[in-house]
N, C-alpha and C positions, 0 to 999 in steps of 0.2 A: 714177285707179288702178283698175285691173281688181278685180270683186267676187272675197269669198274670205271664209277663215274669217277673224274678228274676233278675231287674236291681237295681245298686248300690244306687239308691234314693230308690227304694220301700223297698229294702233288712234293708236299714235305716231307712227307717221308721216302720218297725215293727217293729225292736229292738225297740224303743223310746216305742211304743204303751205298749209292755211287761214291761219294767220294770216301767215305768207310773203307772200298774196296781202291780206289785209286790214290788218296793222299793221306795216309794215314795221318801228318803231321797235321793236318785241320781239324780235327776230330775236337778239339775241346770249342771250337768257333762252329761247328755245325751243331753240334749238341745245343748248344745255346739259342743260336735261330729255330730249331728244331721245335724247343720248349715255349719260346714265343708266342710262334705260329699259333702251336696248340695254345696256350693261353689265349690269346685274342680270340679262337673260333670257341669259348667257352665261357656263357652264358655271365654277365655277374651279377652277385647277388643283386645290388640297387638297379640296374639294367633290366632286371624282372620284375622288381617291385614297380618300378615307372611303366611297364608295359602293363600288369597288373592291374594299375592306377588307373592308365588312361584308358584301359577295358570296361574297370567299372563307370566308371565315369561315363562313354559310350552307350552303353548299358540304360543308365538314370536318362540319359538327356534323349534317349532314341525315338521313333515310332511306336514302340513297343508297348505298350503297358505291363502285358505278363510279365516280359525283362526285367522291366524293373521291379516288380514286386520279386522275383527272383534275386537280383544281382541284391536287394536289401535284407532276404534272409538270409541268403549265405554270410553274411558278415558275422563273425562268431560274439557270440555273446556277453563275453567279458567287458568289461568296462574298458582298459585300453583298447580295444580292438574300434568300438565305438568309437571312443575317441579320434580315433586314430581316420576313420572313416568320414569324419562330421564335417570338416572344411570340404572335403570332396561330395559330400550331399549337400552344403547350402549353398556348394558356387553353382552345381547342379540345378538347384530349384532356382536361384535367382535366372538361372538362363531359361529354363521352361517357361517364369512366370513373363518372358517377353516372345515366349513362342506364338506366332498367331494361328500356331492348329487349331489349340485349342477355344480361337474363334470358330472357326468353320464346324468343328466337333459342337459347340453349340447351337449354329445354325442347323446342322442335322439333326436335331432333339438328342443327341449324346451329352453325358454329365462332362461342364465346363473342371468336374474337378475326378479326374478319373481316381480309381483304388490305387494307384502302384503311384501317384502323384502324394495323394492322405496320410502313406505311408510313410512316405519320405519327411513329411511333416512331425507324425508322430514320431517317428525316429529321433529328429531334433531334438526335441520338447521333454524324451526321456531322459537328456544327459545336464547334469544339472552345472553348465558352466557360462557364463557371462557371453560367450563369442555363440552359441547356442539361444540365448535369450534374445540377440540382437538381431540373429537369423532369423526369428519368427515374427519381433517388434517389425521388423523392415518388411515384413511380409503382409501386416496391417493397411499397408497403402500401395500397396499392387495394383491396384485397380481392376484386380476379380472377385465381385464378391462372394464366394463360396471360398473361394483360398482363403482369403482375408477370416470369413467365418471360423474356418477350420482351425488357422493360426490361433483365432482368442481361446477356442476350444481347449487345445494343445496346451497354450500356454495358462489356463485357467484350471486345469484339471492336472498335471503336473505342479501347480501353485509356483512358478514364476515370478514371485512376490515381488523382484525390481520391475515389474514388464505392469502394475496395477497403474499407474499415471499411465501409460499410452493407453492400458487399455479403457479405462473412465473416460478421455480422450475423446472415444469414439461418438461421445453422448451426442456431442457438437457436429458429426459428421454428414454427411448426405447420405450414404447408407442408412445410418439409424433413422432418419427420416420416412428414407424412400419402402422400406422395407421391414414388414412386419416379423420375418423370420431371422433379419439379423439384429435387431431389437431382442428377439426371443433370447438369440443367441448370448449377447453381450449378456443380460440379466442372468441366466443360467451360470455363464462363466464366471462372474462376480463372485456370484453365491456360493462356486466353488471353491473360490479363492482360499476362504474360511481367513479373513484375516479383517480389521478393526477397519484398514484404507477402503477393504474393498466395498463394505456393509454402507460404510461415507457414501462411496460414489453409485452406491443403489436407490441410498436415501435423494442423489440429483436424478435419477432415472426416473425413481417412483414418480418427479415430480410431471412427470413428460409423457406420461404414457395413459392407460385408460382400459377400461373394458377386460378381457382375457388376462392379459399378462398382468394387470392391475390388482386382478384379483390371485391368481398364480402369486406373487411379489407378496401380497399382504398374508395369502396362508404362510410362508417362507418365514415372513418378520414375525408372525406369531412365536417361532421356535426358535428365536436368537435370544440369548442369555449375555449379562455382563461377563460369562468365560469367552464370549465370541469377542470380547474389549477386551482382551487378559487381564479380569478384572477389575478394571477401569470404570465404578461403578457411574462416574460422572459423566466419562465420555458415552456411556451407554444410553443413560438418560437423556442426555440429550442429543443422541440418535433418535431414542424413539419419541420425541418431540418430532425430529423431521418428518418423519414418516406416519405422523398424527397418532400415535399412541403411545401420549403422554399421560404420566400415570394420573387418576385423579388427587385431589389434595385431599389432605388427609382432617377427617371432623377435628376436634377440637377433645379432650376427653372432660366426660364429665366432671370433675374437681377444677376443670380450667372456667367451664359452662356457672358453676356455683359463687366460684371466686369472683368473675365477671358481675353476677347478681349483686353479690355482697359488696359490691365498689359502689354499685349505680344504687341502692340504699342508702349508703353511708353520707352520701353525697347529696340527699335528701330531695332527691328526684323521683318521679312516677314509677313506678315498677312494669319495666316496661315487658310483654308481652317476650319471652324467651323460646325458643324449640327445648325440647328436652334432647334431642339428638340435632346436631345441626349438618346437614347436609352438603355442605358446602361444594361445589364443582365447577370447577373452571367453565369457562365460556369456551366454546372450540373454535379451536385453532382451524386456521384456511386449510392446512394440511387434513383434517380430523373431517372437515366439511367435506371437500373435496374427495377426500378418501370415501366415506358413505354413499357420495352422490354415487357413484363412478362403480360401486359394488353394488347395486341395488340388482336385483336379477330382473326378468321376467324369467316365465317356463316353456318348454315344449318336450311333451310327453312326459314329465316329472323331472325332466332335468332342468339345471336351472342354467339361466342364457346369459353370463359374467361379458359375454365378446361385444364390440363396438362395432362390430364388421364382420357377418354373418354370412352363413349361404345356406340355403334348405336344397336338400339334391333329394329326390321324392323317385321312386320305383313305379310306372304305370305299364307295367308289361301284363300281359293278359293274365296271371291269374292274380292279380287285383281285382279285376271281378269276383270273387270265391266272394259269397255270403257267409257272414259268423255273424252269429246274434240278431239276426235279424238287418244287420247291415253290411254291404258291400265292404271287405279292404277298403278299395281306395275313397270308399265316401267317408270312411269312419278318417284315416289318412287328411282328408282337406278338410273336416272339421278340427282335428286337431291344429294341422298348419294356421287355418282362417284364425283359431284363438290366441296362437303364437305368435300372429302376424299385428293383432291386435294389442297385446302388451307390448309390442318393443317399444324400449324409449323415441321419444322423438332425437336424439342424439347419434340412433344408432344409424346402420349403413345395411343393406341389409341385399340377397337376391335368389332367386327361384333356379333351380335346376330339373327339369323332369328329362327320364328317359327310359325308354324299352330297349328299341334296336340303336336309335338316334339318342343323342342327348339336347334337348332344346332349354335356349336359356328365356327365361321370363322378358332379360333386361340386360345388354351384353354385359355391364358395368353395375355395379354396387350402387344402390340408391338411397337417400334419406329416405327417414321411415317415419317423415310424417303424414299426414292426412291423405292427400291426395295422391300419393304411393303405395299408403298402406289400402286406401280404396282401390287403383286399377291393381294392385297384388292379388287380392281376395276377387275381385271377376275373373281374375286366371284361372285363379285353384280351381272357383266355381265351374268353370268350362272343361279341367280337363276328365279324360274318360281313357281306359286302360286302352291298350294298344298290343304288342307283339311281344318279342323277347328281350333277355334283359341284358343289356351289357354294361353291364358294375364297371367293368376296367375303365371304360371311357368315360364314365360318369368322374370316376374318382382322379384321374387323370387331371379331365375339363375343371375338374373344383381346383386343384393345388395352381393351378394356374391361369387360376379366373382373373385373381384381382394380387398383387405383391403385401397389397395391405390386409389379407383376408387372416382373421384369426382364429374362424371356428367354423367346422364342418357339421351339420346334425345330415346325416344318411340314413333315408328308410327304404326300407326295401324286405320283400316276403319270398323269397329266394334265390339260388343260388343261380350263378352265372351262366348265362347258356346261348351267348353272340356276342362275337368281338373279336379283337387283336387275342387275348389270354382269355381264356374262361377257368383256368385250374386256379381255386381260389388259394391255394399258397403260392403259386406264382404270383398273383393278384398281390399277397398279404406282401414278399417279398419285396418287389419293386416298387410298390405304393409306400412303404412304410424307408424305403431307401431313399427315395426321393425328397419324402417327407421331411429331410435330414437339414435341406435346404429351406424351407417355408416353414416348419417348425406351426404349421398348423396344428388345433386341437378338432381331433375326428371324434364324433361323438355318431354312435349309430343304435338304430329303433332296428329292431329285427320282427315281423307279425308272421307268429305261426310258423317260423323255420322249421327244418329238421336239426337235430344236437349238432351234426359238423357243418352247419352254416350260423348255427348259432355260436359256437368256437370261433370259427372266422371273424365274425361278425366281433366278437369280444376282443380278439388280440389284434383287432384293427384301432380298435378304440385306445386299449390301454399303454402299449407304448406311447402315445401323445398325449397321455392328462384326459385322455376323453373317456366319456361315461356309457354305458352300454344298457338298453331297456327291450325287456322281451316283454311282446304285448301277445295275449292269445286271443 
């Protein structure tokens, strides 16, 4: 036998070779050890699966994030295969979500919920089995809110229909309180639900909320039918009693209107003064009240302003000087703000953004928008006067993270990005609109006198989030 390294097969098979040639009577007891050996030095099947296992496994729980977005597409796509992978993705996440990287990854301004994390989630959320449902309900009280987000997401959009009581649930929570984007979120996910419990526990939401999403929830309840009750034409009815649009009662028809006449004659009583059509309409309901108040707009630039908790982010980079029509950009800009600023309800919340190179806030924090607010507002506007260049990214940045409670962004600005961290406005459009995902802000933007691809920008900034987009020339 040719020299080599002294592994446990070769080391056995010389033995065998030797005594082959010296004791032939052994020969059936060497054979046997022989086959052993080699058995033992070869791999077994479950022995590879467990290394396999605790590979991926390593993989989901590591440093990594590409890894893990990796080691989750390789998992073949068949239904068993999933399966088969699912308890090893949620012992996974339940251990990440007590990781504290993903503290410190917050502190650095990196997402508390990275992609190869979201993945993992949605991965759960496709296989439709009870031990799967209970992995993303128990992911509800993690105590991150963006996980937690993610999970109602998952579990709402999948339709999850046992996981609809934890997630109504949430109505009660400190989240929903503290935070206008996981409010956004929980409402969204209901409505996804598409199921009779879920539409219930929107009619407790509606009751809770106000401004932006208030009005988002009531165009929503416009389009639900008694097929959203599987025909349940009662329980429907009196949903939309909760949610104040209750139908009106119905007149009376005239043969009932005659018959009525012909009693109070017969009866030989005054002829009393009748309608020919009677009108009759309920008195409104707190909900019906409430609901109106609470949708009343004001405007700015022809949009109408539905949010309780505002931010104006205004563009003063030099060429807002440019003259059109006889007026400055940025003069014709603070007249429009000054009349914006003058309708909002006293109810609302409201604050200033300007920026060219810097971003300066009026007010660090969201302010009542009455009187004496809405007075030192308007000597801002009046004072300021254009400045340098324009850095959008930071502007739009500083707004998603002005205030947790903020629900509506109006951004003007007369062109394209030109100082900052990103000035490529589809980088801009990318990572603002990612973000977004968490705050569930509605970006509403004015664009004056763009060119067509900042006008583009400008529009696909807006419409993924419900917001409206106005080109002023």
């Amino acid at each position: 036998m040719p020299p080599g390294p002294a592994t446990p097969i070769r080391l056995a098979v010389c033995r065998v070779s030797c005594r082959v040639r010296c004791r032939s009577v052994v020969w059936p007891m060497t054979i046997a050890v022989c086959l052993a050996v080699i058995a033992a030095s070869i791999p077994h099947p479950s022995a590879a699966a467990d290394r396999n296992e605790a590979r991926f496994r390593r993989l989901l729980t590591g440093r990594h994030d590409e890894a893990r977005v990796a080691a989750l597409r390789s998992v073949p796509s068949d239904f068993q295969s999933r399966l088969y992978a699912l308890p090893i993705v949620a012992d996974a996440l339940e251990t990440l979500c007590e990781d504290a990287r993903f503290d410190r990854a917050m502190k650095q301004g990196q997402p508390e919920l990275p992609g190869g994390v979201r993945l993992m989630i949605d991965f759960i959320g496709t296989i439709d089995r009870p031990e799967a449902t209970a992995s993303l309900v128990d992911l509800l009280d993690c105590g991150r809110l963006t996980w937690a987000m993610a999970s109602i997401q998952t579990l709402c959009k999948h339709q999850h229909h046992t996981a609809i009581e934890d997630v109504i649930g949430l109505i009660d929570s400190e989240a929903f309180e503290a935070s206008y984007g996981f409010r956004f979120t929980l409402a969204r996910g209901l409505t996804e639900m598409k199921h009779p419990d879920a539409w219930e526990g929107l009619a407790k939401l509606f009751e809770r909320v106000d401004g932006q999403l208030a009005h988002r929830l009531d165009q929503e309840f416009q389009r639900v039918t008694s097929e959203d009750f599987e025909g349940d034409e009662e329980r429907f009815q009196a949903w939309r009693g909760l949610v104040g649009l209750t139908p009106a009662a119905k007149s009376p028809s005239p043969d009932a209107l005659d018959k009525a006449a012909e009693i109070l004659r017969q009866d030989g009583k005054p002829e009393l003064p009748l309608p020919q059509r009677m009108g009759l309409q309920p008195a409104k309901s707190a909900a019906s009240y409430a609901r109106e108040k609470r949708l009343k707009p004001s405007h700015y630039y022809g949009i109408n302003i539905y949010a309780k908790r505002l931010l104006f982010v205004i563009d003063r980079s030099g060429s807002m000087k440019t003259v059109v029509g006889g007026h400055a950009r940025i003069q014709r800009a603070k007249m429009e703000l000054i009349t914006a600023i003058n309708g909002l309800d006293e109810q609302c919340q409201f604050g200033i953004l300007v920026f060219d190179n810097d971003v300066r806030a009026w007010r660090e924090e969201l302010v009542e928008a009455n009187e004496t607010n809405k007075r030192n507002a308007i000597r801002f506007v009046e004072y300021l006067s254009a400045g340098r260049s324009t850095n959008t990214y930071a502007a739009l940045r500083r707004s998603l993270n002005f205030d947790p409670q903020l629900e509506a962004v109006f951004l003007l600005t007369d062109g394209e990005p030109t100082y900052g961290q990103v000035v490529n406005p589809s980088a801009i459009l990318l990572d603002i609109l990612r973000r977004n995902e968490v705050h569930n802000v509605t970006i509403n933007t004015i664009a004056i006198a763009v060119e067509p691809l900042m006008a583009t920008f400008l529009r696909n900034l807006s419409e993924p989030s419900n917001g409206e987009f106005r080109e002023v020339r």
